[in-house]
N, C-alpha and C positions, 0 to 999 in steps of 0.2 A: 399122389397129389391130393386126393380126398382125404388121407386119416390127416396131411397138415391144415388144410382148409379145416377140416373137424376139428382139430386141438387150434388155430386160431378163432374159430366160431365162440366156442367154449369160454375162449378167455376173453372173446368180444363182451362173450354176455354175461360173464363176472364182474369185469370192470362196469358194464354199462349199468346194472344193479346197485353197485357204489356210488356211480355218479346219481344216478336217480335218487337213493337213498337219499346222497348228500341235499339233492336238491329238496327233496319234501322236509328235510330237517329243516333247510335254509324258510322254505313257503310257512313252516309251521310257524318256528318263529316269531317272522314276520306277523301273521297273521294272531297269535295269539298273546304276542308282547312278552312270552316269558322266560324266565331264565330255569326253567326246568330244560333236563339232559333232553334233547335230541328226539325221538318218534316216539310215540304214544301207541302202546301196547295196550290192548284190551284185555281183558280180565276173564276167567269163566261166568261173573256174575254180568258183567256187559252185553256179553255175549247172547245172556240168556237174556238179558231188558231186548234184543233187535231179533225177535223169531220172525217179523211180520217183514223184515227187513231183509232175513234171508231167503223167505219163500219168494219175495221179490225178485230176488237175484237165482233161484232155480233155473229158471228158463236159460238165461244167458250165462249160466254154469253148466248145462248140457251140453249146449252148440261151442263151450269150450273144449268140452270131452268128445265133444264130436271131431271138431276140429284137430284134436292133439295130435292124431296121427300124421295129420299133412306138415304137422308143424315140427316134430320131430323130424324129419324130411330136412328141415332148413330151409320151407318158406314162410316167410314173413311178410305181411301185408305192410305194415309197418314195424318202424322203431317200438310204440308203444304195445304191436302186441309181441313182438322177440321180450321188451320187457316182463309183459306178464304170465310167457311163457314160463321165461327165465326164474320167475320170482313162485310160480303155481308148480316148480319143479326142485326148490330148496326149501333146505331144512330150516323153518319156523325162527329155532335156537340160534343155528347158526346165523342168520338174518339178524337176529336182533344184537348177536353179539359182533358183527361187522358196523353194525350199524355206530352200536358205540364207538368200535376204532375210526373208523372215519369222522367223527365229530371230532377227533384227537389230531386229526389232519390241519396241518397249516396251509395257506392258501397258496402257499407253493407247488408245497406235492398235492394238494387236489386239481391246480390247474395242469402238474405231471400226467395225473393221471388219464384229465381230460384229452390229453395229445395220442396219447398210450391211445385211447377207444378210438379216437378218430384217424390213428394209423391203422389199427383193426380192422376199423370199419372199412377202410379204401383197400385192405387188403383181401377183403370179401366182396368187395365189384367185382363184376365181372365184367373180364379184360375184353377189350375192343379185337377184331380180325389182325391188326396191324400190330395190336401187343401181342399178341397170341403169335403172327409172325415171327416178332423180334424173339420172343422165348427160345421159338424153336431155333434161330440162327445160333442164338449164344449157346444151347444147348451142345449144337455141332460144332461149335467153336470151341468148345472144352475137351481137350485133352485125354483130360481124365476120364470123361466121360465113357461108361460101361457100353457096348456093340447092341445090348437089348434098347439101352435111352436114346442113342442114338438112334434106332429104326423107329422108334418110337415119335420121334421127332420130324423123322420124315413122314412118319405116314401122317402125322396132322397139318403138315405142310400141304401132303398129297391134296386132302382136303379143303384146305383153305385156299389155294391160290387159282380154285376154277373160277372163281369171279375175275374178271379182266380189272377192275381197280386191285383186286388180293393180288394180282401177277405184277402188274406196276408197282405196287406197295414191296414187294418182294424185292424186286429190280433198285429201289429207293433205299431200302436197309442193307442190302448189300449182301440178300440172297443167293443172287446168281452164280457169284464166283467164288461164294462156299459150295454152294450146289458142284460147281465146276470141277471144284480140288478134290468131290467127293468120286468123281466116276473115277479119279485113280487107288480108288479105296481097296485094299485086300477081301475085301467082304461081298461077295455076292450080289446078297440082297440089299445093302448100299449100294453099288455102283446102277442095281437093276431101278431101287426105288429115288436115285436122285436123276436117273436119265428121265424116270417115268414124269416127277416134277418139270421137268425141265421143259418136258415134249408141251404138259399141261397149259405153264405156262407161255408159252412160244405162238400156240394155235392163235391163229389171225390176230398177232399184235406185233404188230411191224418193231414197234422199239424192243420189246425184251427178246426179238430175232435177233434185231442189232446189236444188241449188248450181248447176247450169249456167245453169234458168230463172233465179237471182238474178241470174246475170253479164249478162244479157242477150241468151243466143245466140239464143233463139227468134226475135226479128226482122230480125236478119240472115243466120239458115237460110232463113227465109222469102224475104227477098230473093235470095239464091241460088237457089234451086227457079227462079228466073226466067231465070235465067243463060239465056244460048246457047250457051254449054259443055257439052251434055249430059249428061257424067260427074259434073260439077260439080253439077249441078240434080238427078239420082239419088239420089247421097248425101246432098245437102243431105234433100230430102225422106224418105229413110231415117231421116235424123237426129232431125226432125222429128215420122216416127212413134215414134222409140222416147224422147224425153222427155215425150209427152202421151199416152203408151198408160198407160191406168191411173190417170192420175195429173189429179186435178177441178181442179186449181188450172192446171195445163198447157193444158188445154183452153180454160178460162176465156181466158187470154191468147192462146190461139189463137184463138178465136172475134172477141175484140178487136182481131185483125190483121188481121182479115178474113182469116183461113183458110177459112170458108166458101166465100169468091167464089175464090181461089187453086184448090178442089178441082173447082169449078165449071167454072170454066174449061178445068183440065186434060182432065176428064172429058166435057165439051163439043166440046170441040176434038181432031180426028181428026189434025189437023199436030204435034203433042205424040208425044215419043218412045213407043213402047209401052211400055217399061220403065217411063216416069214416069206412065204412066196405070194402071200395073198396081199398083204399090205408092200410088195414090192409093185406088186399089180398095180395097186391102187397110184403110186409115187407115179411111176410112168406116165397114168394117166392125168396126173396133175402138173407132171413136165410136158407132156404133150400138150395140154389146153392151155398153157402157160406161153410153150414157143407158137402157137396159135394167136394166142393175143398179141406177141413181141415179133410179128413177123420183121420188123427192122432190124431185129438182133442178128446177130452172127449165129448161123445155124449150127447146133450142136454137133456132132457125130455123131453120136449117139442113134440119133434115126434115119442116118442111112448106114449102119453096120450091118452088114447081109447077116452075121451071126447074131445079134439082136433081135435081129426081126424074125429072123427062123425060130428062135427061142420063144418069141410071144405068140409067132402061132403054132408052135407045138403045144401050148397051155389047152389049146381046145383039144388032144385030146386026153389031158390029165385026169385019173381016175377021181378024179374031187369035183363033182357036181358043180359045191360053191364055189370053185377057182374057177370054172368055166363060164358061168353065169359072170359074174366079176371080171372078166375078160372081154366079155358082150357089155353090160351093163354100165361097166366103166368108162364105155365109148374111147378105149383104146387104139383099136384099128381105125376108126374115125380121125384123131388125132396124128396117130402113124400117117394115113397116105395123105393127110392136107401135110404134113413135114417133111413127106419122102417127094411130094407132088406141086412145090410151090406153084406149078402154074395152073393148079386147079381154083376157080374160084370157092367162093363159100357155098353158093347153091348147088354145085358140086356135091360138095361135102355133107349138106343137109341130107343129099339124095342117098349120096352111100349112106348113112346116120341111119337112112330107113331102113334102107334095107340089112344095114347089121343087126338092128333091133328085132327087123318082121324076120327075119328068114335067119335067124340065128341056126335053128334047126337043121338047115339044109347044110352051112360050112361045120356045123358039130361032126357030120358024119366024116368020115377018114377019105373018102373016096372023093368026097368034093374038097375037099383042105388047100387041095391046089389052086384052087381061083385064090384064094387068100394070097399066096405065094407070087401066084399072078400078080395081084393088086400091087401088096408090095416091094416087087421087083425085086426079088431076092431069084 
């Protein structure tokens, strides 16, 4: 992408040399009424009548040369200094003998020309987040398109759509269910890095939940999480929490996929990466403070399955420090007995709250694990 940007830059600032030329021919003209050929070339003896002219101009011939490496760069403060860049970087000869052609110019092809520089030029902006977007969808929408431009693709996606307008802008071009068609992709690190988008865009933004759930990704995240890819089945399940965090219509369909037995499992099973048992942790605790808020809802199963619950309090005592703190911390059991115990009030619930927090220590140990067991009725 930079050597085309480079060879459009290049030809920005040939043509815009022309036009400039063209234009000092036009001023000269004007200005001196005559019908002599076009720019006025100074001579060695001219040159040598202005010594006091160019010691004048020393100073602001330095802070040129000072300047040249920034400008080499390809920043420009303005049009006129890209021009004088452009012009303190060609050949003398060559100059003068463009300059001729261009006075050979008809006013047709110089206003050609003019179109030419100012399509250059707009193709040297730089592009907005929402073009920078659309790139990347047509990118994916191509075919042709080689497995490296495509990851390529996604990962500036990755980037761009943490801003909550980039995620709705995404949703609007018709991101999403390119992003969708990609998790059935033969490729890995496609299916890993369009769920990871997907999760990105999803976190607490209710509509690109609703649009995503519409497309259908929830059950093919879900079948992901199973991968043997590990990285693959991380994100997937990241993805997973962050379109049914929040949102009672997401759940619903999760519970319908059997996301229960999915968490079950994970949280059962010790051979499961820890990263995927820890962000399983976490979902839990986001469906539990969720059927907390919705106490009018129809209560899941989910939290009264005796092998559920046995499974989240065997986490305390998982050889993974941070899975156990994250089990405490997450205010899971909190959540658990207010779902297993609707007839506990909330100050209830504060009170156990405490004591999961102060006395973690005490149900860490194996020998007291049983009050926990207790609590939850298992």
């Amino acid at each position: 992408m930079n050597t085309r940007r480079n060879r459009i830059a290049s030809r920005a600032l040939w043509l815009l040399v022309l036009l400039m030329i063209t234009m000092a021919i036009g001023r000269a003209e004007r200005v001196n009424n005559s019908s002599s050929a076009g720019l006025f070339w100074s001579t060695a003896k001219e040159d040598e009548d202005q010594p006091r002219k160019a010691e004048r101009n020393d100073d602001s011939t330095a802070a040129a040369i000072v300047n040249d490496h920034d400008e080499l760069d390809g920043g420009f403060s303005s049009i006129d200094g890209m021009l004088q860049w452009a012009i303190g970087h060609s050949d003398p000869a060559k100059l003068k003998e463009t300059a001729q052609d261009v006075q050979r110019l008809s006013p047709s092809e110089l206003k050609k020309r003019q179109m030419e520089i100012k399509e250059l030029m707009e193709k040297l902006k730089t592009p907005s987040d929402a073009q920078l977007i659309q790139i990347a969808i047509d990118d994916l929408n191509n075919s042709t398109l080689s497995l490296e431009d495509s990851q390529r693709a996604l990962q500036e996606l990755l980037i761009l759509v943490e801003p909550i307008d980039n995620a709705n802008d995404l949703s609007k071009l018709g991101g999403l269910s390119v992003l969708v068609g990609q998790l059935n992709h033969p490729d890995t690190d496609i299916r890993k890095i369009s769920a990871w988008i997907l999760g990105k865009a999803s976190q607490n933004n209710p509509l690109v939940q609703k649009q995503v759930l519409e497309l259908g990704a929830l059950s093919k995240l879900m079948k992901m999480v199973k991968s043997s890819f590990v990285e693959e089945a991380v994100k997937a399940l990241y993805t997973v929490s962050s379109l049914i965090r929040n949102n009672l219509a997401g759940q619903e369909m999760f519970y319908v996929e059997a996301g229960d037995l999915m968490l079950q499992d994970i949280l059962g099973n010790s051979s499961f990466d820890i990263r995927l048992r820890r962000k399983a942790v976490s979902l839990v605790s986001d469906l539990a403070k969720c059927q907390l808020e919705n106490m009018h809802k129809v209560e899941p199963p989910l939290f009264r399955d005796r092998f559920f619950l046995k499974s989240v309090v065997d986490l305390t005592a998982s050889a993974d420090l941070d899975l156990q703190e994250k089990v405490f911390l997450e205010h899971v059991f909190c959540g658990l007995v207010f779902c297993t115990c609707p007839c506990i009030v909330r100050g209830a619930v504060i009170v156990a709250e405490y004591i999961y927090i102060n006395f973690s220590a005490f149900f860490l140990k194996k020998k007291n694990r049983m009050w926990l067991s207790i609590i939850l009725g298992y």
